[in-house]
MIBATI-101532 format. One record per atom (N, C-alpha, C): z, x, y. Coordinates in steps of 0.05 Angstrom, whole numbers, padded with zeros to 5 digits, always signed. Layout:
% residues N
ZXY;...
This chain:
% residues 110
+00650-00406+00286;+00655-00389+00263;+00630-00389+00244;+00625-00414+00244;+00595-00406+00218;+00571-00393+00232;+00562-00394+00267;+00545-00386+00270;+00553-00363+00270;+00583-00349+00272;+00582-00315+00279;+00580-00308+00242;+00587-00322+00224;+00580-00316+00190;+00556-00318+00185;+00536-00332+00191;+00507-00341+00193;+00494-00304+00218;+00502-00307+00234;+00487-00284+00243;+00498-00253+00231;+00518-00248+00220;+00531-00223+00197;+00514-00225+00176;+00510-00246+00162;+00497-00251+00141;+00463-00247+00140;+00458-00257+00163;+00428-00254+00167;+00420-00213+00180;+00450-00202+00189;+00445-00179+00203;+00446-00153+00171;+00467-00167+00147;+00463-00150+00126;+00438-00155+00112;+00423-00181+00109;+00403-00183+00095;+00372-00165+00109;+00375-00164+00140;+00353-00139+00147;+00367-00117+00141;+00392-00105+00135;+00396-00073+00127;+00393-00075+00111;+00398-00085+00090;+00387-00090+00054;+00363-00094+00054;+00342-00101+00069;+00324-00097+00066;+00306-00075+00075;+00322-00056+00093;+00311-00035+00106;+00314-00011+00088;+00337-00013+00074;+00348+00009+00050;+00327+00006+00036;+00324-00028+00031;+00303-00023-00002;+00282-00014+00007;+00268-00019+00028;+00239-00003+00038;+00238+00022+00036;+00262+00032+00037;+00254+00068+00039;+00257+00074+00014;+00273+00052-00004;+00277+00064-00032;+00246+00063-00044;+00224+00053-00037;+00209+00045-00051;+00187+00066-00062;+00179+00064-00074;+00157+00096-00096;+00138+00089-00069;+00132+00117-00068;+00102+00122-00059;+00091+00139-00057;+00061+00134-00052;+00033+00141-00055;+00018+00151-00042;+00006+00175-00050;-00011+00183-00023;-00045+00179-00026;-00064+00161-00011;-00087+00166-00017;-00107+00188+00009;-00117+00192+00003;-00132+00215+00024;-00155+00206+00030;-00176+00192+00043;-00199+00181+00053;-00219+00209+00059;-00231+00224+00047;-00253+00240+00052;-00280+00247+00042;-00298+00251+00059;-00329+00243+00054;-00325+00213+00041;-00317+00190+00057;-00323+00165+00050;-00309+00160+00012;-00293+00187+00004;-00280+00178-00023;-00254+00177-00031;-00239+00165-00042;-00203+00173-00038;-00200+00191-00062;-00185+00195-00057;-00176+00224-00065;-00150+00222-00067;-00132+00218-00088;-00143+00218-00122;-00157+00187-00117;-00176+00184-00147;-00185+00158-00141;-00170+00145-00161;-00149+00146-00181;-00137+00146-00190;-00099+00136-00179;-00091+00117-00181;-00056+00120-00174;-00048+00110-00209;-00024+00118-00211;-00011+00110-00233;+00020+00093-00225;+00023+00072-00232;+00043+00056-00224;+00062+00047-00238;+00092+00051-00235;+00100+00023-00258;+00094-00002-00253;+00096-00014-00280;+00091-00048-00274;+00129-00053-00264;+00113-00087-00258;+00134-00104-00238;+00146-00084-00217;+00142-00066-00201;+00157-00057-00185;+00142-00055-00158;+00150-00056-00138;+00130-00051-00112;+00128-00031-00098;+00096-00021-00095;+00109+00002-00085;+00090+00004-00058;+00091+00020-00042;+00079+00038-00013;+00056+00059-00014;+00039+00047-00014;+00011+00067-00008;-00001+00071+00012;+00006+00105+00028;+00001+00110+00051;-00038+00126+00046;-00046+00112+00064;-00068+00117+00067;-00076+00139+00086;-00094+00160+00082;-00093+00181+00106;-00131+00182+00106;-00137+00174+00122;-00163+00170+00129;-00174+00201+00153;-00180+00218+00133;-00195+00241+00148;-00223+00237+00157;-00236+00227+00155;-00259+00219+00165;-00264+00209+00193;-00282+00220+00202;-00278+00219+00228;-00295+00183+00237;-00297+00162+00224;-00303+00140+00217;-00276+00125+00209;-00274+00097+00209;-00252+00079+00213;-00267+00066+00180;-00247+00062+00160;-00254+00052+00131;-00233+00025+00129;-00243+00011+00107;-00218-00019+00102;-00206-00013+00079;-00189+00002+00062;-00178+00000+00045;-00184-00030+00041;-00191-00030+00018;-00192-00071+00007;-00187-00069-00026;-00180-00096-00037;-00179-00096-00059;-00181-00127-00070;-00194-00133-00076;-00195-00167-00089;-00177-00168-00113;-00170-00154-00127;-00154-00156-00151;-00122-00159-00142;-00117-00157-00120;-00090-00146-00118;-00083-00157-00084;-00107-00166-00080;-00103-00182-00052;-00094-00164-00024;-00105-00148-00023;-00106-00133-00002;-00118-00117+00020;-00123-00112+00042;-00137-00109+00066;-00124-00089+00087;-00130-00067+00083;-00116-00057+00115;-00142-00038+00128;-00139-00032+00150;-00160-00020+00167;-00151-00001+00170;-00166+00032+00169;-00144+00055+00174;-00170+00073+00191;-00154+00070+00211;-00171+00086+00235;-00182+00116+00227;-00207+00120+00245;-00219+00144+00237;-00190+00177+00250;-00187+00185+00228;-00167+00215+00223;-00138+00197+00240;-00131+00177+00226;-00107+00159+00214;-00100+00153+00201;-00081+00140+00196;-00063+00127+00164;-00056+00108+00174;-00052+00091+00155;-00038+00058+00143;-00022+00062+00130;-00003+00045+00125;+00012+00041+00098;+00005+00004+00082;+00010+00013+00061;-00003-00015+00041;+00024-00015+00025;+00026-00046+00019;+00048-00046-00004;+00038-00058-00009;+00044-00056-00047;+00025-00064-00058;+00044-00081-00088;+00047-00099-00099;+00057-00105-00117;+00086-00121-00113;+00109-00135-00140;+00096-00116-00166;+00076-00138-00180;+00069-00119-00191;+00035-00114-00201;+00047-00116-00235;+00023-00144-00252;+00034-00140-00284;+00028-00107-00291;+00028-00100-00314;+00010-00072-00327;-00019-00082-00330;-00035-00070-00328;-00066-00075-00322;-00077-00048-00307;-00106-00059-00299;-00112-00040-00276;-00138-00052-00257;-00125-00046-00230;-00129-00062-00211;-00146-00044-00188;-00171-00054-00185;-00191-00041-00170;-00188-00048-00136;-00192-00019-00120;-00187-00024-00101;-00210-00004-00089;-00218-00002-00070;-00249+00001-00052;-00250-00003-00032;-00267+00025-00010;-00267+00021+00026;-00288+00008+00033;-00289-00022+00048;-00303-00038+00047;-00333-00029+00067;-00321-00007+00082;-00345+00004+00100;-00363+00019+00078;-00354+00028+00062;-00375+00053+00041;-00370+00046+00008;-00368+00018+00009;-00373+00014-00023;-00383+00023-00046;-00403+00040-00040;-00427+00057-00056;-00401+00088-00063;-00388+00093-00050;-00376+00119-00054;-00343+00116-00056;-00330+00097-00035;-00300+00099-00035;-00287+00081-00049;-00278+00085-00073;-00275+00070-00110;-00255+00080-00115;-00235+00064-00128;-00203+00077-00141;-00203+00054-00162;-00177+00066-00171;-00166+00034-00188;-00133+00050-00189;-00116+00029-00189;-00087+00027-00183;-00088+00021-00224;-00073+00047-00244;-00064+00038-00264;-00039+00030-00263;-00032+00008-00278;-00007-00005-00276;+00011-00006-00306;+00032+00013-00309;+00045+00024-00337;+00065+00005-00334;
C-alpha cells in the first residue's frame, strides 16, 4: 500500500508540474544579423519565466548570461527554450557568446 501511495503521489507531483510549465510567462527573442531582437525583455520579479530563443541566422549562437547563470546553444535557423528565474528586480545582462561585439540584451526585472 505505501509503495502504490508513494507512486500516485510521485505521478501527481509530475502533472503539477507539467501544468505549472505551461502556466509559465513567456518570451520571445529573435537572433538576427548576430543581434536579438528586442534587446530588451521586461519581467516580473520573483517569478520564472520561459525564453524561447529563435535563432535566424544561418550560424549556431550561445545565448549566455553570467548574471543569471545561464547557457544554451541554439542552432543555426533554430530555437531553444531558456528558463530563467525567479530573478530579484534588477537588471540582468545576457549576450551570444559567438558575436559578443553585436548580440547584447539585458532581462529588466519589475
Amino acid at each position: 500500500m505505501n509503495r502504490f501511495l508513494t507512486l500516485v503521489g510521485t505521478a501527481l507531483l509530475i502533472a503539477a508540474g507539467s501544468v505549472a510549465a505551461s502556466e509559465l510567462p513567456e518570451y520571445t527573442l529573435v537572433i538576427k544579423n548576430h543581434r536579438y531582437q528586442p534587446s530588451e525583455i521586461r519581467m516580473p520579479a520573483n517569478t520564472k519565466v520561459r525564453i524561447v530563443v529563435n535563432n535566424q541566422d544561418p550560424t549556431p549562437e550561445e545565448f549566455e548570461s553570467t548574471d543569471f547563470n545561464r547557457e544554451k546553444l541554439v542552432l543555426p535557423n533554430g530555437s531553444a527554450m531558456v528558463y530563467v528565474g525567479p530573478l530579484r528586480a534588477g537588471t540582468y545582462a545576457f549576450f551570444g557568446d559567438f558575436h559578443q561585439d553585436t548580440a547584447q540584451g539585458r532581462l529588466i526585472v519589475e
